[in-house]
BAFI-3210 file (N, C-alpha, C; in Angstrom, 3 decimals, decimal comma, padded with zeros to 6 digits):
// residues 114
n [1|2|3|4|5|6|7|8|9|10|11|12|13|14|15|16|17|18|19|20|21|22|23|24|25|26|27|28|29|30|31|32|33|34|35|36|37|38|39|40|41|42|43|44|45|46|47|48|49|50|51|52|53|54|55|56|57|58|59|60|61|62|63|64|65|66|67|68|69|70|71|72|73|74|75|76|77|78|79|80|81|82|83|84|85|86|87|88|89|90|91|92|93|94|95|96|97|98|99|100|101|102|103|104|105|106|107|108|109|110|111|112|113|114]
n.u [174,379|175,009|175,343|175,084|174,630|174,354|172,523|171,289|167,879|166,614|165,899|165,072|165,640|167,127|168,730|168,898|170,533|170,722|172,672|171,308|169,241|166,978|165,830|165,779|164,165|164,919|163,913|165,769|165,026|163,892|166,229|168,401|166,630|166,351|169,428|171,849|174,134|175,761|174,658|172,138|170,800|170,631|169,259|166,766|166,150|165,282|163,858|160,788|159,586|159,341|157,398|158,439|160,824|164,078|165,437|168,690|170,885|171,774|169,514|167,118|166,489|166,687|164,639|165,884|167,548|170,335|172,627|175,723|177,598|178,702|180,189|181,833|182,030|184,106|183,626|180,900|179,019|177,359|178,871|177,129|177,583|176,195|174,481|173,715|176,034|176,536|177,735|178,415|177,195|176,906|175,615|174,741|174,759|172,479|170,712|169,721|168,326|166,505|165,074|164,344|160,877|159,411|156,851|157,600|159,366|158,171|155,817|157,848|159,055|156,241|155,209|157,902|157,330|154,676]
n.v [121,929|118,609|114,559|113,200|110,570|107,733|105,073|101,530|101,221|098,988|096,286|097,262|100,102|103,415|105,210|108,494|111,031|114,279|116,976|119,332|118,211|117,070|114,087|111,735|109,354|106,685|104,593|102,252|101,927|104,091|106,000|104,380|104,789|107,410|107,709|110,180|110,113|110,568|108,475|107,378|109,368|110,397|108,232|108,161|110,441|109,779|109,500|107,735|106,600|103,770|101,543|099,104|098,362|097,173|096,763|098,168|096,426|098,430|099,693|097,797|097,772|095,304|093,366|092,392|094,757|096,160|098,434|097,999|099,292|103,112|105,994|109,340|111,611|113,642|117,093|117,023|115,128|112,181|108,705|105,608|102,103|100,170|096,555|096,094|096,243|098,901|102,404|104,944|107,280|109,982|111,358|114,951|115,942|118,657|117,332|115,031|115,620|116,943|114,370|113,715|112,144|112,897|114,142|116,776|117,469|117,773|119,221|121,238|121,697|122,295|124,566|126,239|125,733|127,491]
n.w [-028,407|-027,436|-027,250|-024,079|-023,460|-024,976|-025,708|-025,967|-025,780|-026,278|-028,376|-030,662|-030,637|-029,958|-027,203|-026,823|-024,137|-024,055|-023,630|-022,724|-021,244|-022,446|-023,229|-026,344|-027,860|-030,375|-033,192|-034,648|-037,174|-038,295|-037,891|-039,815|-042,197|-042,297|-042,968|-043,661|-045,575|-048,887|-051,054|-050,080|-049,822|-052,031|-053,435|-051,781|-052,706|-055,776|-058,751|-059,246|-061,381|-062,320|-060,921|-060,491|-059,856|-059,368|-055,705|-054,681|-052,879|-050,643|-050,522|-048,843|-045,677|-043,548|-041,557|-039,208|-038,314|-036,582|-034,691|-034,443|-033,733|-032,278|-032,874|-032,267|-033,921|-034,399|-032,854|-033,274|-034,332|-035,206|-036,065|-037,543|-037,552|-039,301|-039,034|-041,589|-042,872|-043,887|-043,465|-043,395|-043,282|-041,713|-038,683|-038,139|-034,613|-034,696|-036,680|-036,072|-033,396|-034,898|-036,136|-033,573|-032,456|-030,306|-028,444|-027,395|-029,276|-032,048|-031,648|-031,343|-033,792|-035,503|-034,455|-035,626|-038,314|-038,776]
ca.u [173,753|175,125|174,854|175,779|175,089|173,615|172,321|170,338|166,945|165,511|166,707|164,801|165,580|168,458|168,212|169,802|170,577|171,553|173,105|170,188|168,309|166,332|165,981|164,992|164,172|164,658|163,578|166,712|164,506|163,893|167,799|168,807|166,038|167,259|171,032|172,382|175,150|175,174|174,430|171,432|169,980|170,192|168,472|165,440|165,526|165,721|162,315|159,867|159,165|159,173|157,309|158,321|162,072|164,708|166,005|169,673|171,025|171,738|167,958|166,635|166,627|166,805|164,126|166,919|168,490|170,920|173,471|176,556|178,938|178,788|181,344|181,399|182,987|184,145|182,185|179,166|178,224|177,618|178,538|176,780|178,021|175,026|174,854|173,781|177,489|176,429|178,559|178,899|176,468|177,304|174,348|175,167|173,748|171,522|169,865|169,416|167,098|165,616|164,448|163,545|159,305|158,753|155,881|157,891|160,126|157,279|155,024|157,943|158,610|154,915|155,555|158,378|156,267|153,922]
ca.v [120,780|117,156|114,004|112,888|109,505|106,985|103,688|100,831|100,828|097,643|095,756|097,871|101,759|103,664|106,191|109,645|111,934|115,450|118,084|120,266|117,672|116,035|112,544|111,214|107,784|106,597|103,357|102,001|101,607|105,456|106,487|103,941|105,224|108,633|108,098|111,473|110,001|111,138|107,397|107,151|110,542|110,272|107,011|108,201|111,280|109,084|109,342|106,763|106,213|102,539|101,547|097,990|098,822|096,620|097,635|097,659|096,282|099,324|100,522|097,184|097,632|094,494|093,315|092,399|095,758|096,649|099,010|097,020|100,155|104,010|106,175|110,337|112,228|115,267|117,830|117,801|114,235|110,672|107,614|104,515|101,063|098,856|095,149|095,227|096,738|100,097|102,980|105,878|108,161|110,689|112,211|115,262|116,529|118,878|116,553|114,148|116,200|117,232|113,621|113,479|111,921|113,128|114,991|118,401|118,037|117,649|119,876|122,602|121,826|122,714|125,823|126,713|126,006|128,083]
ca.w [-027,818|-027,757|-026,548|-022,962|-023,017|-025,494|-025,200|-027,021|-025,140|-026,698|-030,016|-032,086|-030,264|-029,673|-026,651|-027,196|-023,854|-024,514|-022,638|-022,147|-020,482|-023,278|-023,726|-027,557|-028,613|-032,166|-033,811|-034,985|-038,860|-038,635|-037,788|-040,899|-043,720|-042,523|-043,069|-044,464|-046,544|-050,442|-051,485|-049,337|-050,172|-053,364|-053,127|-051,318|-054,212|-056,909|-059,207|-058,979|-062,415|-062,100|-059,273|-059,985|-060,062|-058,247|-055,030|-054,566|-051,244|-050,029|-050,346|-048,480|-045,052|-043,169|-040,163|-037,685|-038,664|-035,689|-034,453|-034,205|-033,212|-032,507|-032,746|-031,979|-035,052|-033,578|-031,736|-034,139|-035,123|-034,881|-037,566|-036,958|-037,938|-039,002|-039,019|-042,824|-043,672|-044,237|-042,287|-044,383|-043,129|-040,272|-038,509|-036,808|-033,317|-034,966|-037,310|-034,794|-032,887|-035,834|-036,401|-033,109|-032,514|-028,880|-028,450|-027,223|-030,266|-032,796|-031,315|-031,372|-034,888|-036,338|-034,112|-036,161|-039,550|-039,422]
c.u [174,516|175,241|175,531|175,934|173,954|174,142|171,329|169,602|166,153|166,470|166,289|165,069|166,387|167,571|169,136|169,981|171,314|171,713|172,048|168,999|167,447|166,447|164,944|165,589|163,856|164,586|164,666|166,372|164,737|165,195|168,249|167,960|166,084|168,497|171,173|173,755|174,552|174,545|172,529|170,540|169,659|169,337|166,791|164,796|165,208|164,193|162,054|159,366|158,637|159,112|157,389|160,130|162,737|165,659|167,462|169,952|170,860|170,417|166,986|166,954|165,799|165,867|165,039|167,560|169,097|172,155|174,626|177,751|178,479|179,475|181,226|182,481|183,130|183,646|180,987|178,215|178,637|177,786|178,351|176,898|176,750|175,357|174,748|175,090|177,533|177,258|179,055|178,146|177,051|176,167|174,815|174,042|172,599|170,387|169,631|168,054|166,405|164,604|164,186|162,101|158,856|157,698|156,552|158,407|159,128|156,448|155,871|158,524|157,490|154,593|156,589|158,124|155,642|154,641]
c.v [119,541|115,775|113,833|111,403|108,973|105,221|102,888|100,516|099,826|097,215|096,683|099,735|101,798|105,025|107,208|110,816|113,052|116,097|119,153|119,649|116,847|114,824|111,998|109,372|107,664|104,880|103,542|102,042|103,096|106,174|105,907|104,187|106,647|109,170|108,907|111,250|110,332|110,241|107,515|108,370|110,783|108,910|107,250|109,686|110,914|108,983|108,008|106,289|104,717|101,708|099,715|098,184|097,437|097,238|097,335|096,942|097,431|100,290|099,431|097,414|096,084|094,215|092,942|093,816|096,397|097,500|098,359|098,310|102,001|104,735|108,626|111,152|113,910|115,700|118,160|116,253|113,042|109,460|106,337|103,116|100,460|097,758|094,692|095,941|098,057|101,111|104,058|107,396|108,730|111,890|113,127|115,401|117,184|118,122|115,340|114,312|116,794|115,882|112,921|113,433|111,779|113,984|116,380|118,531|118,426|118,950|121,906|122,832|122,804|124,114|126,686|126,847|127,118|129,502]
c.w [-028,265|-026,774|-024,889|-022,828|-024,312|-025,264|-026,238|-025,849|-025,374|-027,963|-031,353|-031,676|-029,638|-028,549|-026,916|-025,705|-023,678|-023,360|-021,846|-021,280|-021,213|-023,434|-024,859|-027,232|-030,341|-032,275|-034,327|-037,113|-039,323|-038,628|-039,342|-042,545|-043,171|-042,810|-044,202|-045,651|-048,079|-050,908|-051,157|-049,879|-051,100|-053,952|-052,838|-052,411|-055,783|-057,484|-058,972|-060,398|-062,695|-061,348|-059,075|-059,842|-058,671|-056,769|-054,745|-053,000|-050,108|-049,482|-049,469|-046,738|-043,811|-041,744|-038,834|-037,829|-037,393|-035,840|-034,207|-033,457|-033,466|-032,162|-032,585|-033,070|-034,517|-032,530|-032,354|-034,619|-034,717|-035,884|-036,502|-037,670|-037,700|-039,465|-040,667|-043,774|-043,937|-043,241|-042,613|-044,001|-041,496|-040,039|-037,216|-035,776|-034,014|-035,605|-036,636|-033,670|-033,677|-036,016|-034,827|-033,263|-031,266|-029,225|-028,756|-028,402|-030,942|-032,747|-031,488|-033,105|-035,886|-036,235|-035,009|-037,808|-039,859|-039,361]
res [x|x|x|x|x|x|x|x|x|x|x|x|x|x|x|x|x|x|x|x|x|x|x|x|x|x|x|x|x|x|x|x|x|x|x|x|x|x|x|x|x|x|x|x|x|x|x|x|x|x|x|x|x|x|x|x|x|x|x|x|x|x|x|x|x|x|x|x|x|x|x|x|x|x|x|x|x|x|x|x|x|x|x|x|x|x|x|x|x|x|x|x|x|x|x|x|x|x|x|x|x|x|x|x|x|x|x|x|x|x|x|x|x|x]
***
Protein backbone atom coordinates (compact mmCIF):
# COMPACT_ATOMS: atom_id res chain seq x y z
CA UNK A 1 0.00 0.00 0.00
CA UNK A 2 1.10 3.67 -0.57
CA UNK A 3 0.19 6.89 -1.12
CA UNK A 4 -1.21 8.30 -4.43
CA UNK A 5 -1.69 11.64 -3.70
CA UNK A 6 -1.35 13.91 -0.64
CA UNK A 7 -2.53 17.16 0.17
CA UNK A 8 -2.98 19.80 3.04
CA UNK A 9 -6.83 19.80 3.58
CA UNK A 10 -7.00 22.81 5.94
CA UNK A 11 -4.03 24.50 8.02
CA UNK A 12 -4.33 22.16 10.64
CA UNK A 13 -4.85 18.45 8.40
CA UNK A 14 -2.93 16.71 6.05
CA UNK A 15 -4.97 14.40 3.59
CA UNK A 16 -3.41 10.98 2.78
CA UNK A 17 -4.82 8.97 -0.53
CA UNK A 18 -3.68 5.46 -0.88
CA UNK A 19 -3.60 3.03 -3.51
CA UNK A 20 -6.25 0.78 -2.33
CA UNK A 21 -8.72 3.41 -2.32
CA UNK A 22 -8.61 4.76 1.22
CA UNK A 23 -8.58 8.19 2.08
CA UNK A 24 -7.05 9.20 5.83
CA UNK A 25 -7.03 12.51 7.44
CA UNK A 26 -4.50 13.45 10.07
CA UNK A 27 -4.34 16.52 12.30
CA UNK A 28 -1.11 17.91 11.46
CA UNK A 29 -0.54 17.94 15.90
CA UNK A 30 -1.21 14.09 15.78
CA UNK A 31 1.39 13.28 12.68
CA UNK A 32 4.09 15.64 14.76
CA UNK A 33 3.56 14.05 18.56
CA UNK A 34 3.78 10.78 16.59
CA UNK A 35 7.13 11.43 14.81
CA UNK A 36 9.01 8.02 14.84
CA UNK A 37 12.49 9.45 14.95
CA UNK A 38 14.84 8.03 17.95
CA UNK A 39 14.91 11.66 19.53
CA UNK A 40 11.23 11.94 19.64
CA UNK A 41 10.53 8.44 20.90
CA UNK A 42 12.62 8.49 23.33
CA UNK A 43 11.14 11.68 24.44
CA UNK A 44 7.62 10.51 24.72
CA UNK A 45 9.39 7.23 26.72
CA UNK A 46 11.19 9.23 28.93
CA UNK A 47 9.84 8.67 32.78
CA UNK A 48 7.78 11.16 34.28
CA UNK A 49 9.29 11.43 37.48
CA UNK A 50 9.15 15.12 37.53
CA UNK A 51 5.97 16.24 36.48
CA UNK A 52 7.25 19.77 36.73
CA UNK A 53 10.28 19.09 34.47
CA UNK A 54 11.32 21.52 31.63
CA UNK A 55 10.42 20.79 28.20
CA UNK A 56 13.07 20.95 25.63
CA UNK A 57 12.17 22.61 22.29
CA UNK A 58 11.98 19.70 20.65
CA UNK A 59 9.13 18.33 23.07
CA UNK A 60 6.99 21.74 22.65
CA UNK A 61 4.92 21.54 19.89
CA UNK A 62 3.96 24.81 18.54
CA UNK A 63 0.03 26.09 17.85
CA UNK A 64 0.78 27.30 14.28
CA UNK A 65 2.59 23.94 13.84
CA UNK A 66 2.74 23.37 9.94
CA UNK A 67 4.01 21.20 7.23
CA UNK A 68 6.35 23.33 5.35
CA UNK A 69 7.62 20.37 2.87
CA UNK A 70 7.03 16.58 2.09
CA UNK A 71 9.19 14.50 0.57
CA UNK A 72 8.73 10.41 -0.42
CA UNK A 73 11.82 8.37 0.92
CA UNK A 74 11.83 5.50 -1.19
CA UNK A 75 9.13 3.00 -1.69
CA UNK A 76 8.16 2.73 2.03
CA UNK A 77 8.04 6.17 3.67
CA UNK A 78 7.45 9.72 4.13
CA UNK A 79 9.83 12.61 5.97
CA UNK A 80 8.09 15.67 6.79
CA UNK A 81 9.71 19.09 7.11
CA UNK A 82 7.98 21.09 9.94
CA UNK A 83 7.90 24.78 10.35
CA UNK A 84 9.33 24.38 14.02
CA UNK A 85 12.78 22.97 12.35
CA UNK A 86 12.24 19.53 13.16
CA UNK A 87 12.74 16.89 10.09
CA UNK A 88 14.23 13.86 11.32
CA UNK A 89 11.51 11.58 11.59
CA UNK A 90 10.43 9.30 8.61
CA UNK A 91 6.99 7.79 8.86
CA UNK A 92 6.59 4.91 6.76
CA UNK A 93 3.35 3.84 4.73
CA UNK A 94 2.53 1.29 7.18
CA UNK A 95 2.64 3.37 10.23
CA UNK A 96 0.80 5.93 8.70
CA UNK A 97 -2.22 3.93 8.40
CA UNK A 98 -1.65 2.63 11.55
CA UNK A 99 -2.20 6.14 13.00
CA UNK A 100 -4.90 6.48 10.93
CA UNK A 101 -8.63 7.91 13.13
CA UNK A 102 -11.27 6.95 10.47
CA UNK A 103 -13.84 5.00 11.69
CA UNK A 104 -13.01 1.78 9.23
CA UNK A 105 -9.39 2.01 10.34
CA UNK A 106 -10.14 2.10 14.10
CA UNK A 107 -12.86 -0.10 14.09
CA UNK A 108 -10.52 -2.71 12.16
CA UNK A 109 -7.87 -2.16 14.62
CA UNK A 110 -9.96 -3.30 17.92
CA UNK A 111 -10.82 -6.21 15.51
CA UNK A 112 -7.34 -7.13 15.37
CA UNK A 113 -6.99 -6.76 19.40
CA UNK A 114 -8.96 -8.91 20.53
Amino acid sequence: MAPTNITKKDSATLQIEWDDGHTSIYELKLLRRSCPCATCREARSAPTANPLRILSPSEVIASNLDVTQAEVVGRYAISFQWNDGHNTGIYSFDFLRELCQCEVCQSAKSVHKK
